[in-house]
Each structure stands twice: as structure tokens, then as C-alpha cells.
C-alpha positions as CSV (number, residue, x, y, z in Angstrom):
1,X,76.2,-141.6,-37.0
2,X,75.5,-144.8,-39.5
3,X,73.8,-143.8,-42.8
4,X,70.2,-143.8,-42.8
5,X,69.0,-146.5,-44.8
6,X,65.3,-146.9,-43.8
7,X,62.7,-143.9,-43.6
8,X,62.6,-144.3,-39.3
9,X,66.0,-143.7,-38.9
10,X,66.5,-140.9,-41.7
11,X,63.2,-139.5,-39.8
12,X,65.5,-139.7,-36.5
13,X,68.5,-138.1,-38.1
14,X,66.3,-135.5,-39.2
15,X,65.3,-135.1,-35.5
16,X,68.7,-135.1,-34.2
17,X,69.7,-132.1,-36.8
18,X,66.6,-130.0,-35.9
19,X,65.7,-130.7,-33.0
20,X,62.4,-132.7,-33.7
21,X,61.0,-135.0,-36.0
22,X,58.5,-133.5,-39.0
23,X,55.1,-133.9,-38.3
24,X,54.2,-136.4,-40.4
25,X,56.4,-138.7,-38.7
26,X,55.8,-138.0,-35.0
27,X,56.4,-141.6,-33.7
28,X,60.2,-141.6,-34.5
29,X,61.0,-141.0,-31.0
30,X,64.5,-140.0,-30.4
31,X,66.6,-142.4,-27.7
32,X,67.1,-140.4,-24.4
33,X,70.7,-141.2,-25.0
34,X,71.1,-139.7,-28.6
35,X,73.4,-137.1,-28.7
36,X,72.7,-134.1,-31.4
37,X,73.1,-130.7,-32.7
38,X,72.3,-128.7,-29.9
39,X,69.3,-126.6,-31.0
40,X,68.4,-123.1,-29.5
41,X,65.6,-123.4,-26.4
42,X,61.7,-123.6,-28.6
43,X,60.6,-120.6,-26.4
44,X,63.2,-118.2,-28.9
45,X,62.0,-119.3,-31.9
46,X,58.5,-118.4,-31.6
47,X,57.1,-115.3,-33.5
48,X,53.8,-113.8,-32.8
49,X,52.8,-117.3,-30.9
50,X,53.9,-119.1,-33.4
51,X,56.3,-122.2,-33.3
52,X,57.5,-121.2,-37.1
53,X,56.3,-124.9,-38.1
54,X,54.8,-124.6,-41.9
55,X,51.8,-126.9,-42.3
56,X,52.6,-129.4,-44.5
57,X,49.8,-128.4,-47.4
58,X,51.6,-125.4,-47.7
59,X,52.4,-125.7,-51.3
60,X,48.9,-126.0,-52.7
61,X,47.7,-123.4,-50.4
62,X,50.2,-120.5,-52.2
63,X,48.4,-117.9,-54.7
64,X,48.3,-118.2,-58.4
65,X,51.5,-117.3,-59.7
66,X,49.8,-115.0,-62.5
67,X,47.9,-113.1,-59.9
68,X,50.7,-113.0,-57.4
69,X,53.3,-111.9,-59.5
70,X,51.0,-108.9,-61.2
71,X,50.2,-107.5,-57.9
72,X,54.0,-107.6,-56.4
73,X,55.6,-106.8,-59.7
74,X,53.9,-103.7,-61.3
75,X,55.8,-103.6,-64.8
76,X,54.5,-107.4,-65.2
77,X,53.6,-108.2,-69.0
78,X,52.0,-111.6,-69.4
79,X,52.4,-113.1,-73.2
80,X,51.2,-116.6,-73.7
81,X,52.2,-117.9,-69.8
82,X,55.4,-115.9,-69.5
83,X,55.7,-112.6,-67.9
84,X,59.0,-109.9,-68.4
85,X,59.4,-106.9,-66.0
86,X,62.4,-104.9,-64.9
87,X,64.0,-106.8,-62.4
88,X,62.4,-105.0,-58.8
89,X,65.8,-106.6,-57.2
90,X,68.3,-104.7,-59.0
91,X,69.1,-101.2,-60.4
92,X,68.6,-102.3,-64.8
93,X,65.6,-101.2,-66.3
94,X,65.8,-103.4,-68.7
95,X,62.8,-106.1,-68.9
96,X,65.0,-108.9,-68.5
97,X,63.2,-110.7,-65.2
98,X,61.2,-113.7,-66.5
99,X,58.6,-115.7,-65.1
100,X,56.5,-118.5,-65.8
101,X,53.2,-117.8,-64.9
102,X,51.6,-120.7,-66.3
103,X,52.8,-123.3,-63.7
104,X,52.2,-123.3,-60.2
105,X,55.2,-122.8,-58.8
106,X,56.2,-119.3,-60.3
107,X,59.4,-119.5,-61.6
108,X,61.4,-117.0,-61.9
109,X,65.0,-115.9,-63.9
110,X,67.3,-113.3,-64.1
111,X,70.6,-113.1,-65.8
112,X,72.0,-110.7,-62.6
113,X,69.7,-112.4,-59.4
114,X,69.3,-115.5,-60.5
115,X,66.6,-118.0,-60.5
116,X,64.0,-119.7,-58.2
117,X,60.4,-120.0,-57.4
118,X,57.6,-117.9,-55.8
119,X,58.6,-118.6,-51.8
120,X,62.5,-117.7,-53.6
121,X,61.7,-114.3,-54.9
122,X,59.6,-113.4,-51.9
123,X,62.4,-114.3,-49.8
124,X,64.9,-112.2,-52.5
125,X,62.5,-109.3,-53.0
126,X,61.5,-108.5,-49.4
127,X,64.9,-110.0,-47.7
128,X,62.5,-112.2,-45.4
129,X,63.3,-115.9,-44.1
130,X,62.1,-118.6,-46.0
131,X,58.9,-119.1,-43.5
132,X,58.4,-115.6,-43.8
133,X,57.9,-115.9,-47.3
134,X,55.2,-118.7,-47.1
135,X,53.4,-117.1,-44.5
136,X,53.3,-114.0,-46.9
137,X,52.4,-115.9,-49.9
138,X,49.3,-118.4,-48.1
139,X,48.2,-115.6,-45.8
140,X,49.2,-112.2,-47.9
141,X,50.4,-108.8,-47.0
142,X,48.2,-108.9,-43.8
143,X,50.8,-111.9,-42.2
């Protein structure tokens, strides 16, 4: 496969990996000869009637990290845009989770878990898949 060096064919790399191009870029067709990753049949990945496909707003349609993370972490205390609880992932009590609550992504640390953002801990904290975890975030506990 020759490096993609033009948005079309990084588009139809993309395809050949996962089995179809992103939605934003629907008219990179893939070449009836291509050959690719073989990709399981659509049919098994649905869930509930749903492809698994993420609309592409999903981002800016997640809750307010402050209002997330005090609902889904109980021990939460919020000082000046950073919040400390005892880390719900592991077995310390000590406060040593810590979360910025003042940006909209919701990042998070720990010295024993790690790091990452909202869609991260979700995905940590409830051992869901990653479009698990934004379905839970944009539509809630009800998902």
C-alpha cells in the first residue's frame, strides 16, 4: 500500500482498515479491486439497531465535566476548577484522583490508573467500549 499523501487517498486507506470511509468523506469510493482488512459482516456489529457509528458532533454534545464528574464520582471536591476524590477505580482511599473540571474535556489523573479524559474514565470506570462511553456521556444512564 503507497503512503497516503493527499486527504482522498488517506480517506481510502481509512476505508480499507475499517471497512468504510467516515462519514464526512462518503465519496472516497473504494476500487472494486482493493484488497483490505477483512472486516466482520455490518449485521454483527449492530447493537440495539444501531450501526455503532458516533455522529461526528459528538464532542460538543458530552455533559459538563463539573456536573458529570459530581454525579459519577460522589467524594468529588471542586476547589477553584480542580476536583480530588478517592480514586472509584482502585482500592486507596486516599484523595489522590484529580480532575480538571474547568475545561471541557474532563481530564482526569491518577498516580495508580493513569490519565485521560471523560469518554477515558467512563470507559475505565464502567469497563465499557469506547462508543459505549459516548453513548453514556451524550445520552446518560438511560443509553
Amino acid at each position: 500500500m503507497r503512503p497516503a499523501i493527499d486527504g482522498r487517498r488517506a480517506t481510502r486507506d481509512l476505508a480499507r482498515l475499517y471497512g468504510s470511509p467516515p462519514g464526512k468523506y462518503d465519496d472516497a469510493l473504494i476500487a472494486a479491486n482493493d484488497q483490505g482488512v477483512q472486516v466482520a459482516d455490518r449485521h454483527t456489529l449492530k447493537r440495539n439497531g444501531n450501526t455503532g457509528r458516533l455522529p461526528s458532533n459528538w464532542r460538543g454534545r458530552t455533559p459538563m465535566p463539573s456536573s458529570w464528574y459530581a454525579q459519577n464520582v460522589p467524594e468529588i471536591v471542586i476547589y477553584n476548577g480542580v476536583g480530588t476524590a478517592p480514586c472509584p477505580m482502585h482500592a486507596d482511599r486516599g484523595r489522590n484522583l484529580t480532575v480538571d473540571v474547568a475545561g471541557t474535556k474532563g481530564v482526569w489523573s491518577c498516580p495508580v490508573c493513569g490519565h485521560g479524559d471523560m469518554v477515558g474514565f467512563a470507559m475505565r470506570h464502567y469497563g465499557i467500549a469506547f462508543v459505549d462511553a459516548v453513548r453514556l456521556l451524550v445520552l446518560g444512564r438511560n443509553a
